[in-house]
Each structure stands twice: as structure tokens, then as C-alpha cells.
ChimeraX commands (.cxc) that place a marker at each C-alpha (Angstrom):
marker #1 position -29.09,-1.79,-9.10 radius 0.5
marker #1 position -27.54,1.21,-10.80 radius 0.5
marker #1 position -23.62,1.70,-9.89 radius 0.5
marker #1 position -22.51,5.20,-11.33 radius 0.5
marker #1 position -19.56,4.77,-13.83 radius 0.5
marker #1 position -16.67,6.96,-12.30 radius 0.5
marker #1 position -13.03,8.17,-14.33 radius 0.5
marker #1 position -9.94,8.09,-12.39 radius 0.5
marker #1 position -7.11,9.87,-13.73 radius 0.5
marker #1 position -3.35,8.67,-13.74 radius 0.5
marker #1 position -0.30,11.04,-14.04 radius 0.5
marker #1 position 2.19,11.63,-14.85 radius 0.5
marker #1 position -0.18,9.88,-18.36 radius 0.5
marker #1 position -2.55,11.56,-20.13 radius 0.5
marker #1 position -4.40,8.44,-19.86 radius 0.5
marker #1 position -8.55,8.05,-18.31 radius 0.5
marker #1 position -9.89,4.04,-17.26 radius 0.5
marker #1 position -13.53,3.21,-16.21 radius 0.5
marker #1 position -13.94,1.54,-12.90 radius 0.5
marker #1 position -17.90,0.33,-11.51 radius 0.5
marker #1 position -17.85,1.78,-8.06 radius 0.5
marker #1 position -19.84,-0.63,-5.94 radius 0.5
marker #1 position -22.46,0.07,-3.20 radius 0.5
marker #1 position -19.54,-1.02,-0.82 radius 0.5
marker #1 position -17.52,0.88,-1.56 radius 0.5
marker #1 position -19.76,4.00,-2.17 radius 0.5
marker #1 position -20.35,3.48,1.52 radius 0.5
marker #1 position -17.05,3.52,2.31 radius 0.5
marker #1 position -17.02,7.03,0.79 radius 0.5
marker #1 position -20.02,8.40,2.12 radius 0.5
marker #1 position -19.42,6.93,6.27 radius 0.5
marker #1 position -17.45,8.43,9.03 radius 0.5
marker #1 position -14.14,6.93,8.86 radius 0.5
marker #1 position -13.02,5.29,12.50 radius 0.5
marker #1 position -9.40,6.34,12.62 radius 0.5
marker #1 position -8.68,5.45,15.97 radius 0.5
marker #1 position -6.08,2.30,16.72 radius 0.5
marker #1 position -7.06,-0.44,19.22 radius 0.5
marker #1 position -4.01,-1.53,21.46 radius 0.5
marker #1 position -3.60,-5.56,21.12 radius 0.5
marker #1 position -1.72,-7.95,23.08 radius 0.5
marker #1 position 2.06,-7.86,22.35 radius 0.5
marker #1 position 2.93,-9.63,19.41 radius 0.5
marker #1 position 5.83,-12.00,18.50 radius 0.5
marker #1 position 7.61,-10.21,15.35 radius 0.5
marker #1 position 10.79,-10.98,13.31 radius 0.5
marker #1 position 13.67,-8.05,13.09 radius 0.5
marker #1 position 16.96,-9.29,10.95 radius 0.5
marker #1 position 16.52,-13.00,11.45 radius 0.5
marker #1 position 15.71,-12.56,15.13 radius 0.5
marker #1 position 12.62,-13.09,16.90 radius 0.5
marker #1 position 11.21,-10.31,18.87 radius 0.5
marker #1 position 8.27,-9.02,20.86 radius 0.5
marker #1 position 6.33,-5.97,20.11 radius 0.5
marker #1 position 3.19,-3.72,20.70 radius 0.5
marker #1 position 0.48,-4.01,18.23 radius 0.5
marker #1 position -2.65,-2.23,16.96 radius 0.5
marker #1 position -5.24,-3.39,14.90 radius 0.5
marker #1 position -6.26,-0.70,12.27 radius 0.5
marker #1 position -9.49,-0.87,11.08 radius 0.5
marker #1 position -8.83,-2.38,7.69 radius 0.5
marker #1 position -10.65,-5.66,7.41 radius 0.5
marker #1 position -8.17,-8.45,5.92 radius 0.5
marker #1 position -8.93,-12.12,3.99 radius 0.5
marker #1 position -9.59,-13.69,7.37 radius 0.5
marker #1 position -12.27,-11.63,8.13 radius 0.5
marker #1 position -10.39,-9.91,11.68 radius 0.5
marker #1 position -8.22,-6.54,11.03 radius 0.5
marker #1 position -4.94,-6.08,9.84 radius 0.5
marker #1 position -2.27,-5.02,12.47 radius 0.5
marker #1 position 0.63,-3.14,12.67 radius 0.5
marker #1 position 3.43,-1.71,15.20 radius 0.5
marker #1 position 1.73,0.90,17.69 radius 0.5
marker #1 position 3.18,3.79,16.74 radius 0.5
marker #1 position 3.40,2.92,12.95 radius 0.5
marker #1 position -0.53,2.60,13.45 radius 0.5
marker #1 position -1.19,5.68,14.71 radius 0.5
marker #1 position 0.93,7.39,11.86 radius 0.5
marker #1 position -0.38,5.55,9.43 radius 0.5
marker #1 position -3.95,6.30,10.00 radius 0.5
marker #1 position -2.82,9.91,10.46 radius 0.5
marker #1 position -1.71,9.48,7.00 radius 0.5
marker #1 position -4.92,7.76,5.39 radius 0.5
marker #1 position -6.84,10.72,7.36 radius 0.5
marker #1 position -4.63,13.58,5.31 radius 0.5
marker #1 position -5.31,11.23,1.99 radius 0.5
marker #1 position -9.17,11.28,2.61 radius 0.5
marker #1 position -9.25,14.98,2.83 radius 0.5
marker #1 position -7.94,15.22,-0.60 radius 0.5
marker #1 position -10.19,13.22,-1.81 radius 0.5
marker #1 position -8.03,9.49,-1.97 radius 0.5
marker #1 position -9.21,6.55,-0.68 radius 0.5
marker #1 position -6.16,3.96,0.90 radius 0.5
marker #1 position -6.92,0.02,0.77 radius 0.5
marker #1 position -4.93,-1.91,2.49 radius 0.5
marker #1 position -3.84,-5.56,1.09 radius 0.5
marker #1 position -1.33,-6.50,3.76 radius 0.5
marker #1 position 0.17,-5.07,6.89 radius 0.5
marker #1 position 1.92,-7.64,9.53 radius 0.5
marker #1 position 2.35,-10.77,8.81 radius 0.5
marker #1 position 3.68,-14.10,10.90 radius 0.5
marker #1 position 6.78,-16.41,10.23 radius 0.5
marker #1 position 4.32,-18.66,8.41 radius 0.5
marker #1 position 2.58,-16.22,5.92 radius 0.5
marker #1 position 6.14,-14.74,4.83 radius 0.5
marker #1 position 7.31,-18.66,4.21 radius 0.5
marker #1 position 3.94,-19.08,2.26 radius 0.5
marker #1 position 4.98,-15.89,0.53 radius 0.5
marker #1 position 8.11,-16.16,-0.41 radius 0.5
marker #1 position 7.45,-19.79,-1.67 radius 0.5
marker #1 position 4.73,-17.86,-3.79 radius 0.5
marker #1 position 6.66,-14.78,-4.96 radius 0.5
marker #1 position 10.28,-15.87,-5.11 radius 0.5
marker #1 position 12.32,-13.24,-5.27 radius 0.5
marker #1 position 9.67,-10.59,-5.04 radius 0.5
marker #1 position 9.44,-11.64,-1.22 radius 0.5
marker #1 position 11.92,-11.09,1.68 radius 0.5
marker #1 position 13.19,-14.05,3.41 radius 0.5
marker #1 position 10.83,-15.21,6.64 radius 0.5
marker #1 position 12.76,-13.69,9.54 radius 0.5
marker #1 position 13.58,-10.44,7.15 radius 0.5
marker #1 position 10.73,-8.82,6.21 radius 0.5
marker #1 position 9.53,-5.43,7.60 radius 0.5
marker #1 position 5.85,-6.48,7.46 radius 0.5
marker #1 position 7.21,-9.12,10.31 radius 0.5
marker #1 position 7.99,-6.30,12.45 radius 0.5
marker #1 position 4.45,-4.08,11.55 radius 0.5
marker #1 position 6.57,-2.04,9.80 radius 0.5
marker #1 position 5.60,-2.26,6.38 radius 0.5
marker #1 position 2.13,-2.16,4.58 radius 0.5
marker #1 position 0.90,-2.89,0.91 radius 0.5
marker #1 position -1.36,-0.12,-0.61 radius 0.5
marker #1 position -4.10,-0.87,-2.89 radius 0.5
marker #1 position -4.50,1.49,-6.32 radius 0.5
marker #1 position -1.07,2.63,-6.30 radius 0.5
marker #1 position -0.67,1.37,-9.64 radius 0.5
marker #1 position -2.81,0.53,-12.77 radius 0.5
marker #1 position -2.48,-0.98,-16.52 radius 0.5
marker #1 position -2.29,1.18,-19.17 radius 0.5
marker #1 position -2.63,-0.71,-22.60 radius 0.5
marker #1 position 0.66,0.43,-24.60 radius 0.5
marker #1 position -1.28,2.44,-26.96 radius 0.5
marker #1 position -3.03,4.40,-25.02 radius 0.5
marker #1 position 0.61,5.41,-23.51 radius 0.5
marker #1 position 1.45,8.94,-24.19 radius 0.5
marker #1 position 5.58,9.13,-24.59 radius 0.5
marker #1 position 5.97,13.16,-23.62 radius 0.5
marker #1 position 4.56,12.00,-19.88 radius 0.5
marker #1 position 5.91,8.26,-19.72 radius 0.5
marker #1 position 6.83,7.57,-16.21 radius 0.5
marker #1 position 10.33,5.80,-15.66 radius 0.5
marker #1 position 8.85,3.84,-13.27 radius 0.5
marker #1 position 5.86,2.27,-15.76 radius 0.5
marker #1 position 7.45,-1.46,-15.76 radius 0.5
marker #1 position 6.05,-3.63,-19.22 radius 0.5
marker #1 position 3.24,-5.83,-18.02 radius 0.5
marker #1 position 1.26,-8.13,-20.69 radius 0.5
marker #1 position -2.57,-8.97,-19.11 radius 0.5
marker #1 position -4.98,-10.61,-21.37 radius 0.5
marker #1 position -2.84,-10.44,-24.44 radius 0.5
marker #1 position -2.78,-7.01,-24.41 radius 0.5
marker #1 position 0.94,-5.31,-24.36 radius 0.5
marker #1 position 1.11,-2.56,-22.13 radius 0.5
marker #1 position 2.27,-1.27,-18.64 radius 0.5
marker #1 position 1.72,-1.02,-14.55 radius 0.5
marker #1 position 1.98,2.73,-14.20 radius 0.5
marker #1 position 2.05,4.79,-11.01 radius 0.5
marker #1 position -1.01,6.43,-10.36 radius 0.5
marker #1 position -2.29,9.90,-8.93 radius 0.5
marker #1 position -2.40,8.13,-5.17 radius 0.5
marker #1 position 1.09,7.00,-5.58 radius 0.5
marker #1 position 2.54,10.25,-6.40 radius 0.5
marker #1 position -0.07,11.86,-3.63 radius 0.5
marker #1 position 1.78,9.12,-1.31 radius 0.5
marker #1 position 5.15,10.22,-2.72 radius 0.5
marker #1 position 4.78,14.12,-2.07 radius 0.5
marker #1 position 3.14,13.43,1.18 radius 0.5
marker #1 position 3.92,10.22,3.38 radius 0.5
marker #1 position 6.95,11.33,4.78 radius 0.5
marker #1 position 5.26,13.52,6.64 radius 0.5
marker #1 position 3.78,10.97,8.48 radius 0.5
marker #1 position 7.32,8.73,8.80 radius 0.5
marker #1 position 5.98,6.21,5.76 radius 0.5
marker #1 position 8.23,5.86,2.71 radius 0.5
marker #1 position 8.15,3.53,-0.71 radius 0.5
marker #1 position 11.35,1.66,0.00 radius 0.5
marker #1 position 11.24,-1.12,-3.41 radius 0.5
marker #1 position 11.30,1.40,-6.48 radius 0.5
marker #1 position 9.49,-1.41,-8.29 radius 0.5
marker #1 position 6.79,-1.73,-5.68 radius 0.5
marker #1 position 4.56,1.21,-5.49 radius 0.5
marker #1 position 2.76,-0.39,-3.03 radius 0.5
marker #1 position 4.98,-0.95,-0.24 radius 0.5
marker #1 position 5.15,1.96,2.36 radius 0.5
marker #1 position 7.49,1.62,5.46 radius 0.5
marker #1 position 7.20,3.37,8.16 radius 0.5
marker #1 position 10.89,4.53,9.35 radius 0.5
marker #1 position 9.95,7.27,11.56 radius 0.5
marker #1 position 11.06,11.16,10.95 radius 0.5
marker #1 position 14.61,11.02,10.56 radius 0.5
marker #1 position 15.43,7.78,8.82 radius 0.5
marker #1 position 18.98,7.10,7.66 radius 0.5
marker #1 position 19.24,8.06,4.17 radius 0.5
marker #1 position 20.25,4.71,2.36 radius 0.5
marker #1 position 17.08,3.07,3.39 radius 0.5
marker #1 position 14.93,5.91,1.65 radius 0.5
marker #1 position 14.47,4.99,-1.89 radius 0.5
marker #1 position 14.30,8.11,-4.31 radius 0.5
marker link #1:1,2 radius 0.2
marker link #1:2,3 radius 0.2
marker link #1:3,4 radius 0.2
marker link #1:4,5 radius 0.2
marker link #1:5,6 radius 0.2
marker link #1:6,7 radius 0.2
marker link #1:7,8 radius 0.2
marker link #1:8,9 radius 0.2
marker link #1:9,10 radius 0.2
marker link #1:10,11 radius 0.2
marker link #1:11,12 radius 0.2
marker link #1:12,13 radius 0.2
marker link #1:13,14 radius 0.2
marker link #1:14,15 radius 0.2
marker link #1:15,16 radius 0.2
marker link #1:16,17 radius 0.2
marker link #1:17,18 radius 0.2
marker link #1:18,19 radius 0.2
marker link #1:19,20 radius 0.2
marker link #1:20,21 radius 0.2
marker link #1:21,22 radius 0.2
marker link #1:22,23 radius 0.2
marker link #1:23,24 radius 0.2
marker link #1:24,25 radius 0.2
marker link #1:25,26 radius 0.2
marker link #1:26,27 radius 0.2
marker link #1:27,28 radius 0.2
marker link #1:28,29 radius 0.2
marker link #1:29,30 radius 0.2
marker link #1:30,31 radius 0.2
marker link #1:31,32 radius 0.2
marker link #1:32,33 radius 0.2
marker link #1:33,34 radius 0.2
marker link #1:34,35 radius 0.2
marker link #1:35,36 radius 0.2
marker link #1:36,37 radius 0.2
marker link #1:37,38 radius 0.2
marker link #1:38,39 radius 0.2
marker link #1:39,40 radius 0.2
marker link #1:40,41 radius 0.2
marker link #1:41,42 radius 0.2
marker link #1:42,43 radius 0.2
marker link #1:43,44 radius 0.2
marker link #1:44,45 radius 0.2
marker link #1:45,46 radius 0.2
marker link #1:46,47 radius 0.2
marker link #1:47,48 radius 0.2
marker link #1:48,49 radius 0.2
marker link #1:49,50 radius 0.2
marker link #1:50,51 radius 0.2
marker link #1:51,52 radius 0.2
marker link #1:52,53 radius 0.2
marker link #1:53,54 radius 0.2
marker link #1:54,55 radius 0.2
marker link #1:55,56 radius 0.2
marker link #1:56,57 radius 0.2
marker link #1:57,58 radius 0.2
marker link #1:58,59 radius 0.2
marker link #1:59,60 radius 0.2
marker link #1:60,61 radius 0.2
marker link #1:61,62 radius 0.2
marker link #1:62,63 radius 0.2
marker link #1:63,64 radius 0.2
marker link #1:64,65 radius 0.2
marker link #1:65,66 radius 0.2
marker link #1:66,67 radius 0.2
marker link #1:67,68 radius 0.2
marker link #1:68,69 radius 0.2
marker link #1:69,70 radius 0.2
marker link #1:70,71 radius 0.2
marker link #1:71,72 radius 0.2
marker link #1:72,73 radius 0.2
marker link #1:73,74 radius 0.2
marker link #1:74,75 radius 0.2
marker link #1:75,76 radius 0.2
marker link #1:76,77 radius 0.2
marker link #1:77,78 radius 0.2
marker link #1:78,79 radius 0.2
marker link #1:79,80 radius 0.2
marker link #1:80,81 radius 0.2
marker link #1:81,82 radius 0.2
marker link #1:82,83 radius 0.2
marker link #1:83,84 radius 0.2
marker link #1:84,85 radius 0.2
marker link #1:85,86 radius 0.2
marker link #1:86,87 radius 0.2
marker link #1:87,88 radius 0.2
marker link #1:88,89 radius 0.2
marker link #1:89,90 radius 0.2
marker link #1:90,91 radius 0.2
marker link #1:91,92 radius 0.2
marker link #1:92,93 radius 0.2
marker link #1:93,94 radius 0.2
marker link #1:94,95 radius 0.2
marker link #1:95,96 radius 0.2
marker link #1:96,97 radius 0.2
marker link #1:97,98 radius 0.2
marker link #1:98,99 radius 0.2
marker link #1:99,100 radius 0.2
marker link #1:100,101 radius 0.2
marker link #1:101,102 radius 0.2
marker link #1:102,103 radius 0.2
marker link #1:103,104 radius 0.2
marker link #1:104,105 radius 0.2
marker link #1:105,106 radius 0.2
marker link #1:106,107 radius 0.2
marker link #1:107,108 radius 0.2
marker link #1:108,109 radius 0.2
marker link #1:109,110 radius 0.2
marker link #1:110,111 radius 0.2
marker link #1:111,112 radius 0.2
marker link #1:112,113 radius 0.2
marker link #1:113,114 radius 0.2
marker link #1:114,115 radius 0.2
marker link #1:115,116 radius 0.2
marker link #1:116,117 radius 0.2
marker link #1:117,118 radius 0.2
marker link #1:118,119 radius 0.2
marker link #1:119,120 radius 0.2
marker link #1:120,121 radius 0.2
marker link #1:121,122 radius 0.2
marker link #1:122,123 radius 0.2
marker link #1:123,124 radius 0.2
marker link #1:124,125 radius 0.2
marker link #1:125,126 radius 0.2
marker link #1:126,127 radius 0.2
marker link #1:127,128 radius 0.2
marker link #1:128,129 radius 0.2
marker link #1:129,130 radius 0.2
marker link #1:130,131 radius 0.2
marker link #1:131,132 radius 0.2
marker link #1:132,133 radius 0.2
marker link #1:133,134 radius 0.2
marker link #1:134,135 radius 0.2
marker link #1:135,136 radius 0.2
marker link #1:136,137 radius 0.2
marker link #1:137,138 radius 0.2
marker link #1:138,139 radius 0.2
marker link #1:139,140 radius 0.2
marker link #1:140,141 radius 0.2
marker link #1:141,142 radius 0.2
marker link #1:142,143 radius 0.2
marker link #1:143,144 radius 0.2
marker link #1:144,145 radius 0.2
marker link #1:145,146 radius 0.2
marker link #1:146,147 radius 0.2
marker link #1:147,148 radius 0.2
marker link #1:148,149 radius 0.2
marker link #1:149,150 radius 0.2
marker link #1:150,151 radius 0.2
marker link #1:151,152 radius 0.2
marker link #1:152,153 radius 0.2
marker link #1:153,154 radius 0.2
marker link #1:154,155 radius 0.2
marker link #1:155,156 radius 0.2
marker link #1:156,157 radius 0.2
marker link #1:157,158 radius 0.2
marker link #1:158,159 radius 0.2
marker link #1:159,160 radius 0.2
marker link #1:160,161 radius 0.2
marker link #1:161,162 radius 0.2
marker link #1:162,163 radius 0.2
marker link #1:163,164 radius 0.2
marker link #1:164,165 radius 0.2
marker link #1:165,166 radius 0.2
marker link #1:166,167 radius 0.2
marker link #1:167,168 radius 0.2
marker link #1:168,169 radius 0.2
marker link #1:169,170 radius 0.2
marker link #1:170,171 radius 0.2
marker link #1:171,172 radius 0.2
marker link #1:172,173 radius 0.2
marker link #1:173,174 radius 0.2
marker link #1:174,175 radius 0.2
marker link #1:175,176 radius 0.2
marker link #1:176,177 radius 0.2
marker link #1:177,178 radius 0.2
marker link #1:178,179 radius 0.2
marker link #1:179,180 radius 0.2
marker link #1:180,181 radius 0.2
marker link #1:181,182 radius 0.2
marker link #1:182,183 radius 0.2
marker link #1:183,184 radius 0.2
marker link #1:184,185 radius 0.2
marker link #1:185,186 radius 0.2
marker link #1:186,187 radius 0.2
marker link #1:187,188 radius 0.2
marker link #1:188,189 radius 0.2
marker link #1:189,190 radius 0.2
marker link #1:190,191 radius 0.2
marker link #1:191,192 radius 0.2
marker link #1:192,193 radius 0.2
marker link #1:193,194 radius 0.2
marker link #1:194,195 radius 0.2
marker link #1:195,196 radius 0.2
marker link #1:196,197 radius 0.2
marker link #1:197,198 radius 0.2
marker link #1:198,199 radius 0.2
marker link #1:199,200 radius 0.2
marker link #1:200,201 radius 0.2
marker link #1:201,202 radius 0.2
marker link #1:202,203 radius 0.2
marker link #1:203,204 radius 0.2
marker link #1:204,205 radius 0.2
marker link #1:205,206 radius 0.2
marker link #1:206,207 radius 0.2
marker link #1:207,208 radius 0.2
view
């Protein structure tokens, strides 16, 4: 089965990677995109060590287990507002995690250390939060070009190849654009963790 070889560019590097694009995901491109939330039942949620209750919607991102993930209600709706606005410019938005119970952020954290929030303090507890795929790719260090080297390119060693995770063009897309849509990138180290905080967030929990 032939799969067309496509380039996708990353800035701020003059820098070009091959990626297979699958039938999948072809079809992904080609269908009419659903962007419509379903309302769930309530959900139980953590918020600053307390346990709370709130409305969820699934959006129609499929996750490990096979159902959809979920979010807050109103961070839904804005969200898919926001993958709509991506699509028109031509970027596709995977989703790798959304909310998440008690017992996933334990598993987590146990797994991540101190990349993770502490169960109980995590935004993804409260379907706040949601990790992006292809916000970020590995550029081999010679292939780096140092007028355009992004400050936030963090050293990264895969394969025994010396090189970096660099931002790419969907994270800065995501950067000019999400606050639009109340989402912002709140870990400067994670480019794939968008929070949505409304339209008027307080200013020390937007990261620059």
C-alpha cells in the first residue's frame, strides 16, 4: 500500500524531518471533523487537594481505553473551538491526555516523578488541562542551525544520537493563537500542556 512521504517544517529551525503519513491518519485529514461536545454525567474531580464535582464532556478524541477523552464543559467547548481555528490553517491537534482520575495521576506521578503534579493537584483532575501531540520534535544536534536556535530546545539524547526536543510550527501556532480560545502553555518545559484558564486569567499563572 503506497503511503505518500510528507515534510513538516519546524521553526524557529531551519530544519525538514520525514514522517509516513498513514491511511489513518490521511482519513483523518480528508473527513468532516465532529466538533461538537457530548454532555456526560457529572464527574468527581480534584481542585487543590480537595475533591470536587463537576460537568463533563467527552470530546471526540479517542484515548488508550478505547472510550473518549473528557474534559470540563466549558473547557470542551473552547477547546474544540480551538482545534477548529488550527484545522483551518492547515494543523492537525492529537490529543494524548485530557482528565484524568485520582488513580491515573498516582500511577503518573509514580511514573514521572517530578515531571507529574501530586494526585489531588493536577489541573488535568479538574478537566482543565490537556497534553498536545506534535508540539515538539528531535532535531539531531547537527542538523541544528545556531542563528534560529530556540531557547526553549531542551538537550535530549535518543538512539545515541545527541541532539534536541525543539518546539515546532504547531506549538508556536498554539502560542500566537490559544489564548484566544482561554488555553495557555503553563510548564515552559512542556510544550504540550495547554490549560484552559478562561479570558482573563491572573497573570502569574500565564507562563511567557
Amino acid at each position: 500500500m503506497f503511503a505518500p512521504t510528507i515534510f513538516v517544517s519546524i521553526l524557529p529551525l531551519v530544519f525538514y524531518t520525514h514522517s509516513i503519513e498513514t491511511e489513518n491518519e490521511k482519513c483523518y485529514e480528508e473527513m468532516s471533523i465532529d466538533y461538537s461536545i457530548h454532555y456526560d454525567e457529572p464527574m468527581i474531580g480534584w481542585e487543590m487537594g480537595e475533591e470536587i464535582v463537576f460537568q463533563s464532556s467527552s470530546i471526540p478524541f479517542v484515548n488508550p481505553e478505547g472510550g473518549y477523552y473528557s474534559l470540563d464543559s466549558e473547557a470542551a467547548k473552547n477547546f474544540l473551538d480551538l482545534v477548529s481555528a488550527a484545522h483551518r490553517d492547515g494543523f492537525k491537534i492529537g490529543v494524548n491526555s485530557a482528565y484524568r482520575t485520582n488513580r491515573e495521576q498516582i500511577e503518573i506521578k509514580r511514573k514521572k516523578k517530578h515531571w507529574a503534579a501530586d494526585a489531588g493537584w493536577s489541573n488535568h483532575q479538574r478537566g482543565l488541562a490537556v497534553d498536545l501531540a506534535g508540539t515538539n520534535a528531535f532535531v539531531p544536534e547537527n542538523k541544528i542551525n545556531p542563528k534560529h536556535f530556540s531557547k526553549r530546545c531542551q538537550a535530549k539524547k535518543i538512539g545515541g544520537v545527541q541532539g534536541y526536543k525543539c518546539p515546532t510550527r504547531l506549538f508556536w501556532w498554539l502560542k500566537r493563537n490559544a489564548a484566544q480560545y482561554g488555553f495557555y502553555n503553563t510548564v515552559r518545559k512542556e510544550t504540550w500542556h495547554w490549560v484552559y484558564l478562561g479570558f482573563k486569567p491572573t497573570k502569574r499563572l500565564v507562563k511567557k
